[in-house]
C-alpha positions in Angstrom: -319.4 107.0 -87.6 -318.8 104.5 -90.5 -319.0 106.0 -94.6 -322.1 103.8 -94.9 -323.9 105.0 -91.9 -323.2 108.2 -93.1 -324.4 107.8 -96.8 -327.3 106.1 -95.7 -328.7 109.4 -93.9 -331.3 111.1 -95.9 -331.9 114.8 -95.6 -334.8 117.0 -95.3 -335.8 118.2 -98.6 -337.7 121.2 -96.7 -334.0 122.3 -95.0 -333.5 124.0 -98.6 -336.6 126.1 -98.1 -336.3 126.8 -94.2 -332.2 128.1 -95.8 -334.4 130.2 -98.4 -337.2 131.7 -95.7 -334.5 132.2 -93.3 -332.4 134.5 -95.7 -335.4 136.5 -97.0 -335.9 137.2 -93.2 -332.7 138.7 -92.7 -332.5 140.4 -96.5 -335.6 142.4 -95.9 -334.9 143.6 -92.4 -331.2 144.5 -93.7 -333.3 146.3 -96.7 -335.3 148.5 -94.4 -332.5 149.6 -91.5 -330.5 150.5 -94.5 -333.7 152.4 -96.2 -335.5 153.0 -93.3 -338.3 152.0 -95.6 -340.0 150.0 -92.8 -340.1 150.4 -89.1 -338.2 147.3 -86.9 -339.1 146.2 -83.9 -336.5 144.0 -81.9 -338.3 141.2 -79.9 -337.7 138.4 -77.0 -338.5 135.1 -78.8 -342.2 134.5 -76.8 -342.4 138.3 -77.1 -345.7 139.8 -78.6 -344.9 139.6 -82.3 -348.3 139.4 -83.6 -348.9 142.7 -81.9 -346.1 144.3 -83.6 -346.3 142.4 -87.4 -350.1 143.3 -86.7 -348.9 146.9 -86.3 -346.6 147.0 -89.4 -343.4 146.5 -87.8 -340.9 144.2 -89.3 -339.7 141.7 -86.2 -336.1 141.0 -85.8 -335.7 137.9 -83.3 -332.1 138.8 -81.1 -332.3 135.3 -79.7 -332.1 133.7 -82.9 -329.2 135.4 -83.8 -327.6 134.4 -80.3 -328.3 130.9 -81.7 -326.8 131.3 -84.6 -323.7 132.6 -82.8 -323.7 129.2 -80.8 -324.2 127.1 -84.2 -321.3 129.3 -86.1 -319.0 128.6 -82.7 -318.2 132.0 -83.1 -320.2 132.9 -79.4 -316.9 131.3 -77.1 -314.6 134.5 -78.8 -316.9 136.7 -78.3 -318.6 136.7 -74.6 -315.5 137.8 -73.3 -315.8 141.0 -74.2 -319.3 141.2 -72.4 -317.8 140.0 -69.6 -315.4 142.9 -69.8 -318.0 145.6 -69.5 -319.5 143.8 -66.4 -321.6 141.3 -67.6 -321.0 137.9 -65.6 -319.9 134.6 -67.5 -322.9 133.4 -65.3 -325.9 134.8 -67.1 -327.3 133.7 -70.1 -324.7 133.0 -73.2 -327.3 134.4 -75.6 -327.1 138.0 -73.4 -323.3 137.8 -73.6 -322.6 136.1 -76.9 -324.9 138.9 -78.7 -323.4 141.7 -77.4 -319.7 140.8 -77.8 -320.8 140.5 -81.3 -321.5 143.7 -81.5 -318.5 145.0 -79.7 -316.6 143.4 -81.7 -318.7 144.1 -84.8 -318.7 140.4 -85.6 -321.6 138.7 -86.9 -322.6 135.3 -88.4 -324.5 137.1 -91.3 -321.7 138.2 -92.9 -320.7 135.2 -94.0 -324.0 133.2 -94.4 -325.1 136.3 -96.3 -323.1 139.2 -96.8 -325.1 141.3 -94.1 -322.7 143.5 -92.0 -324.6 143.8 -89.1 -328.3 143.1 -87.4 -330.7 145.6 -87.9 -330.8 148.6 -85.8 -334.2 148.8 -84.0 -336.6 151.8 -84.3 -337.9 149.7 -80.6 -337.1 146.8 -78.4 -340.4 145.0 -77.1 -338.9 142.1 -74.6 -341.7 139.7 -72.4 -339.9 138.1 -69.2 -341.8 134.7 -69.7 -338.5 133.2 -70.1 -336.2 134.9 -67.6 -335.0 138.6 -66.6 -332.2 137.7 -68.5 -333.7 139.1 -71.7 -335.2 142.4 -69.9 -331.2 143.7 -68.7 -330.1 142.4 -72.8 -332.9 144.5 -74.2 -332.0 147.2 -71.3 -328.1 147.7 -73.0 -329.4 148.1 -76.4 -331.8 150.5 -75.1 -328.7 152.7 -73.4 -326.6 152.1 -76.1 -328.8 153.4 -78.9 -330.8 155.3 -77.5 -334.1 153.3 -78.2 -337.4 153.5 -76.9 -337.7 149.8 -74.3 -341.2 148.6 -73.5 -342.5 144.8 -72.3 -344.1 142.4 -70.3 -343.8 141.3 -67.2 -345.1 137.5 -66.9 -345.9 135.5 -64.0 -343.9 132.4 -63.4 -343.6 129.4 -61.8 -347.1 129.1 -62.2 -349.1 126.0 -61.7 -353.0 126.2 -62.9 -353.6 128.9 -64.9 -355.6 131.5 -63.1 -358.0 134.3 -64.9 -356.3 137.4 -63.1 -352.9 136.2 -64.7 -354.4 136.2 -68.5 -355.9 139.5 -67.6 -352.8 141.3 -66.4 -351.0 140.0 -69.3 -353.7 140.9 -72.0 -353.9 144.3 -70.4 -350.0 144.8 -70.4 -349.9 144.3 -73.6 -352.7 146.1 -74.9 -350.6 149.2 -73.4 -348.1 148.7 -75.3 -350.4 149.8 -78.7 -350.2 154.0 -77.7 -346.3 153.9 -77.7 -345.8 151.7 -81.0 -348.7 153.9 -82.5 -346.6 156.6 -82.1 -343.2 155.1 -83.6 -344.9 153.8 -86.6 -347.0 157.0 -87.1 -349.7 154.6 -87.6 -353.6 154.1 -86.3 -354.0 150.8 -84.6 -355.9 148.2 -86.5 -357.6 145.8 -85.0 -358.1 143.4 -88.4 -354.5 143.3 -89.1 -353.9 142.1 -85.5 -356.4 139.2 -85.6 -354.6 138.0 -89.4 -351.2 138.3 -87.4 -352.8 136.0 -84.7 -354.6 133.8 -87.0 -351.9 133.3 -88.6 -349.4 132.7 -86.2 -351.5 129.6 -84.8 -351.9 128.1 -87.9 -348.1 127.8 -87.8 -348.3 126.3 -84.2 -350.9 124.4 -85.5 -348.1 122.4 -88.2 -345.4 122.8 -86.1 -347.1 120.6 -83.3 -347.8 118.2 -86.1 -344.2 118.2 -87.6 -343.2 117.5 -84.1 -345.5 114.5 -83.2 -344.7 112.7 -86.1 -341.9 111.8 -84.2 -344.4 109.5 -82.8 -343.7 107.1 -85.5 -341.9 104.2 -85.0 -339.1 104.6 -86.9 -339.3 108.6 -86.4 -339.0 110.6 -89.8 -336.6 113.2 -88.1 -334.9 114.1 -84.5 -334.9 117.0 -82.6 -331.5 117.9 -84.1 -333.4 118.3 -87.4 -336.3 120.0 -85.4 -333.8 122.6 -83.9 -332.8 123.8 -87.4 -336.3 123.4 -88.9 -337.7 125.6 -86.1 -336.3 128.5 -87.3 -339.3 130.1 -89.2 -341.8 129.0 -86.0 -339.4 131.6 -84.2 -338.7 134.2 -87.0 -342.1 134.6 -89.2 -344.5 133.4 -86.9 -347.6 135.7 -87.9 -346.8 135.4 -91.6 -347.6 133.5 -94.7 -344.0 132.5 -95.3 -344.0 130.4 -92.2 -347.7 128.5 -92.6 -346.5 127.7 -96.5 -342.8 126.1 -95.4 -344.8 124.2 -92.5 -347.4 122.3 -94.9 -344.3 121.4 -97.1 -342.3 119.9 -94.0 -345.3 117.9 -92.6 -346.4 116.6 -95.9 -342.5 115.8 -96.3 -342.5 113.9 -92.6 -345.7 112.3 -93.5 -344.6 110.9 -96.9 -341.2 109.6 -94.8 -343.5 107.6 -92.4 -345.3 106.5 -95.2 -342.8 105.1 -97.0 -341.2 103.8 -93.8 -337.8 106.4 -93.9 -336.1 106.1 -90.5 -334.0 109.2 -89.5 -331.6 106.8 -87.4 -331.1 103.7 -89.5 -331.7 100.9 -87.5 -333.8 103.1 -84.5 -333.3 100.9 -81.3 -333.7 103.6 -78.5 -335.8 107.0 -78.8 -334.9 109.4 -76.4 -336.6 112.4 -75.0 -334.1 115.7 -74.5 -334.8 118.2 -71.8 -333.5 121.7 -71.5 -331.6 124.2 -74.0 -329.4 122.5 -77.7 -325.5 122.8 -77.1 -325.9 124.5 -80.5 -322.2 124.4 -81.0 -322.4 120.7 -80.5 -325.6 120.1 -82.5 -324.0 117.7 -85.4 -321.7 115.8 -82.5 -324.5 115.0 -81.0 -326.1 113.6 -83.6 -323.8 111.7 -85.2 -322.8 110.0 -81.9 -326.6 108.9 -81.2 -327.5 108.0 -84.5 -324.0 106.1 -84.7 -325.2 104.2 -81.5 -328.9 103.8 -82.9 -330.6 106.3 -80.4 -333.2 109.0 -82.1 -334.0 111.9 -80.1 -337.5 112.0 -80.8 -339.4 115.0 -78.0 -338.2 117.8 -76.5 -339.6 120.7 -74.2 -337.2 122.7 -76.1 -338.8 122.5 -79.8 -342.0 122.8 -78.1 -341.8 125.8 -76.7 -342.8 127.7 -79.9 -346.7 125.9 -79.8 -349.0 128.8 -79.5 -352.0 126.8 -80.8 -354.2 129.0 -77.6 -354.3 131.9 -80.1 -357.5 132.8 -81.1 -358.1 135.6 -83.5 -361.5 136.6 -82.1 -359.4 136.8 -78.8 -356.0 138.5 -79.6 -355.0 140.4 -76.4 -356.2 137.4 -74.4 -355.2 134.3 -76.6 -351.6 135.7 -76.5 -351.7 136.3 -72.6 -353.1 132.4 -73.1 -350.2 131.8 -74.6 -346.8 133.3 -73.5 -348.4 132.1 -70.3 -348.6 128.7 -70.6 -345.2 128.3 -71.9 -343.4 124.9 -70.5 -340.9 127.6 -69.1 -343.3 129.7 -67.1 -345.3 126.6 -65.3 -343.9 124.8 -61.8 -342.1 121.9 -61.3 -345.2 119.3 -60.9 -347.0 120.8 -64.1 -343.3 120.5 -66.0 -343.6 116.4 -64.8 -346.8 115.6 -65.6 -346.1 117.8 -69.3 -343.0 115.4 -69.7 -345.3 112.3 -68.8 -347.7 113.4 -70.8 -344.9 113.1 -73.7 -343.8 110.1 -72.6 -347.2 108.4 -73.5 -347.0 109.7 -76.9 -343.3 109.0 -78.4 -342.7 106.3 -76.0 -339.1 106.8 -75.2 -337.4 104.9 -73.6 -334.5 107.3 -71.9 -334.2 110.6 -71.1 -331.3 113.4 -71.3 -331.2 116.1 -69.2 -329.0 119.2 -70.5 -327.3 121.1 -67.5 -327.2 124.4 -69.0 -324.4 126.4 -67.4 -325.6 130.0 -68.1 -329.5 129.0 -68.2 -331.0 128.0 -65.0 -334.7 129.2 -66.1 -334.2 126.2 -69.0 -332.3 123.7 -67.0 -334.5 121.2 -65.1 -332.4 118.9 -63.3 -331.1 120.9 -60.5 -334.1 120.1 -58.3 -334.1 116.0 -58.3 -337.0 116.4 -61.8 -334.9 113.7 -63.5 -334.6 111.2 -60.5 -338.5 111.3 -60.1 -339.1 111.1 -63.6 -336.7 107.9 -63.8 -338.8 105.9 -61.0 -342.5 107.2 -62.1 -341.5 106.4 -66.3 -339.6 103.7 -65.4 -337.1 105.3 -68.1 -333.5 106.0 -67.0 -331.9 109.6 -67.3 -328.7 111.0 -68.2 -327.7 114.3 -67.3 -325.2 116.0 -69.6 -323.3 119.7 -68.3 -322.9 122.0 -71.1 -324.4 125.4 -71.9 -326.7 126.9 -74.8 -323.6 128.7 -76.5 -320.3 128.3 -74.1 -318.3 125.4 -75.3 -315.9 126.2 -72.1 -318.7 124.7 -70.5 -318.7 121.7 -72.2 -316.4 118.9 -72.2 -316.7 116.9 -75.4 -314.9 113.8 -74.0 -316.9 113.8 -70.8 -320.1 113.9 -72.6 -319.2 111.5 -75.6 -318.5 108.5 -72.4 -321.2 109.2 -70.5 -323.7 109.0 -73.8 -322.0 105.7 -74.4 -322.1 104.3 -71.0 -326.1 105.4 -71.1 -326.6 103.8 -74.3 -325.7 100.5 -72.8 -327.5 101.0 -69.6 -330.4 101.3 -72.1 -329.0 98.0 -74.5 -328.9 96.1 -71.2 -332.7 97.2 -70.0 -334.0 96.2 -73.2 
C-alpha cells in the first residue's frame, strides 16, 4: 500500500474509548480475583450474562481473551501445548490457544496492561449455542480448579423457531439461579435482572445501528474496524459502560456519512465476509482490500452479538429468544435467506467465505452455501482457508493471490 493511501486513512475517534472500556474491564476483574472483593463468573460469549451481572457477578469473557491471543499472534506458540495434554489441533483454536496460555502462564494482558493472568473464576457458566467446543473448555477449567460448572444446552440447527425450544431454554436457565445464589451468598433479584436485560438490548440496539451504517455508500467503517469496535458488545453487555461507548460510535459513524468520510478511499467493491476473523491477519487484510478499493461492509460474524429480542418484562424468555436465534444456531436455508436478506441492505457486490480450519460450527462453505448464494445474488464468492487463531493454517501468499485474482473477477463484472 502506497504512503498516501495510507495517510489518507482516517481512524475511529471512538477506538480510544473502546481501548479505555476494554482496560477498565480487565482492571476491575484483576481487582477483585486479587481481593476477592467481588464474585467472578467465567462465561461462553452468548452465555447468560445478564443472569449473572443481574446477580452481582462480575463476567469475565474466555473467548475474548482467545481473541486477543489470535490478534497478539501469540495463540500459534501456545496451542501446542494443549495439544500435548490431548487436546486435538482439530478443535477450536480459542479451546487450545487459551489453555496453552495458561500452561505456559503466558498472557496478552501482561503486556497490554501489566495483568499477570485472567481472573480465576469463583464459577464457569458456558451455553452450547455455539458449539460443544466451549462445554469440554469450560470442563478443563472446571477439573483444573476445582470450580463449580453449570450451562445450557441449546438446540441447534434449527429452522423456525418453535415455543417448546424458548421454553426449555428459559427454564434451563432459570435453574441456574439456586446454585449462583448460593456462590454469591445472595437472594435473587428479580429488578436487577430486568436492568441487566434492559440494558443489554439497548446495546444491541446501537450496535445493529453502528453496523448498518455500513449501508452507506461510501461505508464510514469495515468489518475490520467492527471486529475491534465489538469488543464492549461482547465484554459489558448488561452495563452502562457499553450503551455510553455505543451512542459515541454511532453518532461518530453518522457524522462520517454525513460529511461523506469513506473508510476505503475511493470504495469501488463492498464485500460481505462470512464465517470467523483470521484475527492474526486482521490488518493484512485490510490493507490489501482497501489497497485494491474493496470495503468489507456485513458480516454474520459482527452480528452475532444483536440481542435486540430481550425484553426486560421477559427476562428468562427474551434470553432463550435470543441465544436462540443466533445466525449460528439456525439451518442452512434460514443462514441463506439471513445472508440475502443482508444482501438487500449493503448491496455488495462479492462475497468471502472464511474456511475456518478449527471451526466448523462458524464455517459455512463446506456444504455448497457459497455456490447457491453466487447464482441466487448473482454476486461471486471467494473462499479463503484459514483459521480463527492458527496461522499454520493460513497461507498468506495463497490468500493475498486469490483476493487479487477475485478483485478483478469483480473489476471485470462491473
Amino acid at each position: 500500500m502506497s504512503e498516501d493511501r495510507k495517510a489518507q486513512r482516517r481512524t475511529i475517534e471512538a477506538t480510544k474509548a473502546c481501548r479505555r472500556l476494554m482496560e477498565d474491564h480487565f482492571r476491575e476483574l484483576d481487582e477483585a480475583a486479587r481481593t476477592g472483593s467481588r464474585k467472578i463468573a467465567w462465561c461462553t460469549s452468548v452465555g447468560p450474562a445478564e443472569l449473572l451481572r443481574g446477580m452481582g457477578f462480575l463476567v469475565y469473557f474466555p473467548e475474548n481473551h482467545g481473541a486477543m491471543l489470535g490478534a497478539t499472534r501469540m495463540a500459534t506458540e501456545l496451542i501446542p501445548y494443549a495439544n500435548a495434554i490431548g487436546y486435538s489441533p482439530d478443535i477450536c483454536s480459542y479451546l487450545t490457544a487459551d489453555i496453552g496460555s495458561y500452561l505456559r502462564k503466558k498472557t496478552p494482558l501482561t503486556r497490554a496492561y501489566g495483568i499477570e493472568s485472567v481472573p480465576r473464576p469463583d464459577v464457569l457458566v458456558f451455553n452450547t449455542n455455539q458449539c460443544r467446543d466451549v462445554q469440554d473448555w469450560f470442563a478443563w477449567y472446571a477439573r483444573e480448579l476445582g470450580v463449580p460448572l453449570v450451562g445450557v444446552h441449546t438446540h441447534r440447527d434449527i429452522g423456525p423457531i418453535r415455543s417448546f425450544q424458548i421454553k426449555d431454554i428459559a427454564k434451563q436457565i432459570e435453574e441456574l439461579v439456586p446454585l449462583l445464589e448460593e456462590i454469591t451468598g445472595e437472594r435473587f433479584d428479580i429488578d436487577r435482572l430486568k436492568e441487566a436485560v434492559g440494558l443489554s438490548r439497548r446495546t444491541s440496539e446501537l450496535w445493529r445501528a453502528c453496523l448498518e451504517s455500513a449501508a452507506a455508500v461510501p461505508s464510514p467503517w469495515t468489518f475490520f474496524d467492527a471486529t475491534i469496535l465489538m469488543g464492549p458488545a461482547v465484554v459489558a453487555r448488561g452495563t452502562r459502560e457499553a450503551v455510553d461507548f455505543y451512542e459515541v460510535l454511532l453518532a461518530e459513524l453518522k457524522e462520517r456519512i454525513h460529511q461523506g468520510i469513506a473508510a476505503v478511499e475511493g470504495e469501488r467493491h463492498r464485500l460481505y465476509w462470512e464465517g470467523m476473523p483470521v484475527w492474526g491477519k486482521l490488518r493484512a487484510l485490510s490493507e490489501q482490500l482497501a489497497e485494491l478499493g474493496a470495503c468489507v461492509v456485513a458480516s454474520t460474524y459482527c452480528n452475532s452479538w444483536i440481542f435486540d429480542q430481550l425484553d426486560p418484562e421477559r427476562p428468562f424468555e427474551s434470553m432463550a429468544q435470543a441465544y436462540t436465534e443466533l445466525f449460528i444456531v439456525r439451518d442452512e436455508a434460514y443462514k441463506e435467506e439471513y445472508i440475502t436478506r443482508c444482501h438487500e441492505l449493503f448491496r455488495f457486490d462479492g462475497m468471502i467465505f472464511h474456511d475456518a480450519k478449527t471451526c466448523p460450527n462458524n464455517s459455512n462453505n463446506r456444504y455448497g452455501m457459497p455456490e447457491r448464494l453466487a447464482r441466487k445474488l448473482g454476486v461471486p464468492a471467494l473462499t479463503i482457508n484459514g483459521d480463527l487463531n492458527d496461522l499454520r493454517c493460513y497461507s498468506e501468499e495463497q490468500t493475498r493471490t486469490n483476493i487479487e485474482a477475485f478483485i478483478e473477477q469483480l473489476d471485470e463484472g462491473a
